[in-house]
C-alpha positions, 0 to 999 in steps of 0.5 A, spaced: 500 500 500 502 506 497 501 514 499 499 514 491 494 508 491 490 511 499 490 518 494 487 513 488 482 511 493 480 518 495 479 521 490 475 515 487 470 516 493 469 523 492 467 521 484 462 515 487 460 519 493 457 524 488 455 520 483 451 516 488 447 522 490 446 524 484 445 518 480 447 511 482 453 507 481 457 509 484 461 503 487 463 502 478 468 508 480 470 506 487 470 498 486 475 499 480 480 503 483 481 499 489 483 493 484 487 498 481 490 498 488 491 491 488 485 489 493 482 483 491 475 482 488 472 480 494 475 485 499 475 491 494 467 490 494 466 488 502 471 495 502 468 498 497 461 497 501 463 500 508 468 506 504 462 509 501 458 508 507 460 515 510 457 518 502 450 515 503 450 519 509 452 525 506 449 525 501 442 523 506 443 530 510 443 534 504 437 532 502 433 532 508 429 538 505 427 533 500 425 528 506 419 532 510 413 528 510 416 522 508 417 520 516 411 514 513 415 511 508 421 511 511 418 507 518 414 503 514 421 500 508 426 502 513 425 494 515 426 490 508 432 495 507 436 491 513 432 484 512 435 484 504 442 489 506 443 482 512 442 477 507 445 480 502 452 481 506 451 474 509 450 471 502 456 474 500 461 472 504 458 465 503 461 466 496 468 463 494 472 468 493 474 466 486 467 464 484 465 472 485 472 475 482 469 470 476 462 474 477 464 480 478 464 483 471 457 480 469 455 484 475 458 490 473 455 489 467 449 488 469 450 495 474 451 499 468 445 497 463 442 500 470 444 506 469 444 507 462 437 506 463 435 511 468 434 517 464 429 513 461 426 511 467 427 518 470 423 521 464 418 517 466 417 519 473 417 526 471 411 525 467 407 522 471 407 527 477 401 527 482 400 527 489 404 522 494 402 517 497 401 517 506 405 510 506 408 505 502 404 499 501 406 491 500 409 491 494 413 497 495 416 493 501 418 487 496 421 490 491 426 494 496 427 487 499 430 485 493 433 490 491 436 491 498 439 483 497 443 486 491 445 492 494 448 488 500 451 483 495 454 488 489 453 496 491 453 497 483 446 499 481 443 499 488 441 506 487 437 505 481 433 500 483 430 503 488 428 509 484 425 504 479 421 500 485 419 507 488 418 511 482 413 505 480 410 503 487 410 511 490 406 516 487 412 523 488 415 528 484 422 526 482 427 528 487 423 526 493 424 520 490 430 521 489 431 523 498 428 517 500 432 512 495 438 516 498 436 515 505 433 508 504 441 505 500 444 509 507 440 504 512 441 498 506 449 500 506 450 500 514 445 494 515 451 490 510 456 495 513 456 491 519 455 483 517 462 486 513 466 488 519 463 482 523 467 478 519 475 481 519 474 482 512 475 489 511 481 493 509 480 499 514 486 504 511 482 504 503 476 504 507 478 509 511 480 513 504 474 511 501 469 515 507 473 522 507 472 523 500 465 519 499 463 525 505 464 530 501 462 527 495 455 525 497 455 532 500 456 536 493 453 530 490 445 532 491 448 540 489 449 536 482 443 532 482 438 540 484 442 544 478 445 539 473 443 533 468 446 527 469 448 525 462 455 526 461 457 523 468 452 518 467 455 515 461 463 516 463 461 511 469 457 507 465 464 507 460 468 505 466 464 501 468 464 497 461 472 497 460 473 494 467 468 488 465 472 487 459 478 488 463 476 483 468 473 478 462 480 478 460 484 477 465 480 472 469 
């Protein structure tokens, strides 16, 4: 481990802090660099998992304007985000560490047409406006479940699944949707974040460097997502995340 590398990762969670506040996708900017640096597949995700926590968080209290009224929804999704963010974790660590350095492109792969799909997605919610909805029903709770088990499993993609669960299943203008999936991915993050710490698998310093920058990242993140479209960063990240599948494909 170098000073370099520690820099490396730095500045890879001020990108993905950011980008998972305004978009999604973060984890396909900060799981490569951690590669970059010599962490194994595994160990990349499992870091990469705890590193960015402190960016959901940020990225949470910046939204917090977003998130008056929604007391119901969170109340009521808040326990399929931990139930699938446990399962997901424990799932992972039951994965033999060659078997997910085989899946990891797939998963990456799968993570970036994700992404690619989010204007679309976006776009559609838009359009529908509407009144919210006091709670989130069954439905509502399932579909975060599910996507929760994935998160916990391979962060990559997480945020946009839960803008797809919630822009289908909760009536609400976009960036409200948009504050709870944030503080929904926090509470699936940190649910996971201590089954990874439970296991000894963590590598503290590239975590440690990961949170500084994803805390600010996450922060100037939400400034993005209020003023800014998300085209040009979404489809750098989604290039990223091509080239390192490739990359991964070809090296395995």
């Amino acid at each position: 481990m170098s000073l370099g590398h520690l820099l490396l990762a730095a500045g890879a969670g001020v990108l993905a802090g950011a980008v998972n506040a305004a978009a999604g996708g973060g984890t396909l900017i900060a799981f490569p660099a951690l590669i970059a640096a010599g962490v194994g597949a595994l160990e990349a995700n499992i870091t990469c998992s705890v590193g960015l926590l402190a960016g959901y968080g940020g990225g949470t209290l910046a939204y917090r304007r977003e998130l008056t009224g929604q007391a119901g929804r969170v109340r009521a999704l808040i326990p399929a985000g931990i139930l699938g963010g446990v399962a997901g974790a424990v799932i992972l660590l039951a994965t033999p560490a060659h078997a997910f350095r085989t899946l990891a492109p797939f998963l990456i792969l799968v993570s970036c047409a994700l992404l690619a799909a989010q204007p679309r997605l976006a776009g559609g919610l838009a359009a529908r406006g509407g009144g919210p909805r006091p709670t989130a029903g069954p439905a509502a709770w399932a579909g975060v479940l599910v996507a929760a088990v994935y998160g916990s499993y391979f962060g990559a993609g997480l945020g946009v699944l839960l803008l797809g669960v919630l822009g289908i299943l909760v009536r609400d203008g976009l960036q409200r949707l948009n504050a709870l999936k944030g503080l929904l991915s926090l509470v699936i993050n940190a649910a996971g974040v201590a089954v990874f710490v439970a296991s000894g698998r963590v590598d503290w310093a590239y975590a440690a460097a990961l949170g500084v920058g994803a805390l600010l990242g996450g922060t100037l993140g939400v400034r993005v997502a209020r003023r800014l479209s998300g085209r040009a960063l979404r489809a750098g990240v989604v290039g990223l995340g091509v080239v390192v599948a490739v990359v991964l494909l070809v090296g395995g």
